[in-house]
C-alpha positions in Angstrom: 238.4 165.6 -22.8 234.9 164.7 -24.1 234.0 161.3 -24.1 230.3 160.1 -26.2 229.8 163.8 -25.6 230.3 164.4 -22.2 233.3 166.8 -21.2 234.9 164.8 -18.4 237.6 168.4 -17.9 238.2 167.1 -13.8 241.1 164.2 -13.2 240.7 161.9 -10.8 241.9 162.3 -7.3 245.4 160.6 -7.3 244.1 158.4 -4.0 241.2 157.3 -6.4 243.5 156.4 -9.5 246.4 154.8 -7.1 243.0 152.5 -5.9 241.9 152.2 -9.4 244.9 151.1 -10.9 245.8 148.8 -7.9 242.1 147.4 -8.6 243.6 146.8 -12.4 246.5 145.1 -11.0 244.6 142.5 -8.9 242.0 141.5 -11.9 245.1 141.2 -14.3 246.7 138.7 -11.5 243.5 136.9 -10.9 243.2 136.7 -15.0 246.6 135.0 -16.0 245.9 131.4 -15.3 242.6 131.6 -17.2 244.3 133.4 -20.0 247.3 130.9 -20.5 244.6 128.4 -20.8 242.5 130.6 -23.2 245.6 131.2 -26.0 246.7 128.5 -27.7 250.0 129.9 -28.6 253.0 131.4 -26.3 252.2 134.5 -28.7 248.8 135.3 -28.3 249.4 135.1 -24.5 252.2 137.6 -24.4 250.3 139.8 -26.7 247.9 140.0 -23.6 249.7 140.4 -21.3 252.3 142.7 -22.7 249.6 145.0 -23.5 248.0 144.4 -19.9 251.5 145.2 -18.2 251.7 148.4 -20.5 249.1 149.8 -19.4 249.8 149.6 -15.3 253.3 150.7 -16.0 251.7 153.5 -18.4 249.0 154.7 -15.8 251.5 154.8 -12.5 251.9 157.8 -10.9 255.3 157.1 -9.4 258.2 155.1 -10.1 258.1 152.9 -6.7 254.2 152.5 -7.7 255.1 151.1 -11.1 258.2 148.6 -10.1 255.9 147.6 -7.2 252.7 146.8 -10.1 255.0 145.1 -12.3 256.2 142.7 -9.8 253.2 141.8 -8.7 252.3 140.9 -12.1 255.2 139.4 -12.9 255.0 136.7 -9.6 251.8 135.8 -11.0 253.5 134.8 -14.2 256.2 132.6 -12.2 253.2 131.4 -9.9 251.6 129.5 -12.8 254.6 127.7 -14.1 256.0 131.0 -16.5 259.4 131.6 -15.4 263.3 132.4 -16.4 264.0 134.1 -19.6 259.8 134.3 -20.3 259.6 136.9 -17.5 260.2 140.2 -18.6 262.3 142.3 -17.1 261.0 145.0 -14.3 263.0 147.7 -14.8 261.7 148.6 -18.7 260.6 152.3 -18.9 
């Protein structure tokens, strides 16, 4: 792949993107009660977050690795006050 001209040809160790992605996970978490705050419509946070969601569930190496992300999002959703039928469900592909 070549990036602004660089060829980037080597992947990541899979230690380094499990730490990279968990990385991801934490700033999204630590994100969510500023962003409810920052959208003034239900919409324009779930556009967000969906995509936010997508991309951890997108970049997981493993199945257990993805569930385990997701939750973890998904608490901090019902730990600032989202809960019920506004939490998606865990087990989407």
């Amino acid at each position: 792949m070549e990036i602004a001209g660089r060829s980037f040809t080597e992947r990541a160790s899979d230690r380094r993107a499990d730490a990279d992605l968990e990385a991801m996970a934490l700033e999204i978490v630590r994100h969510v009660p500023r962003m409810i705050k920052a959208y003034p419509t239900e919409v324009e946070f779930w556009h967000w977050f969906s995509g936010e969601i997508e991309s951890i569930r997108r970049n997981a190496r493993t199945f257990d690795e993805r569930e385990r992300l997701t939750a973890r999002l998904i608490q901090a959703l019902m730990d600032n006050g989202i809960e019920g039928e506004m939490v998606p469900a865990r087990s989407l592909p």
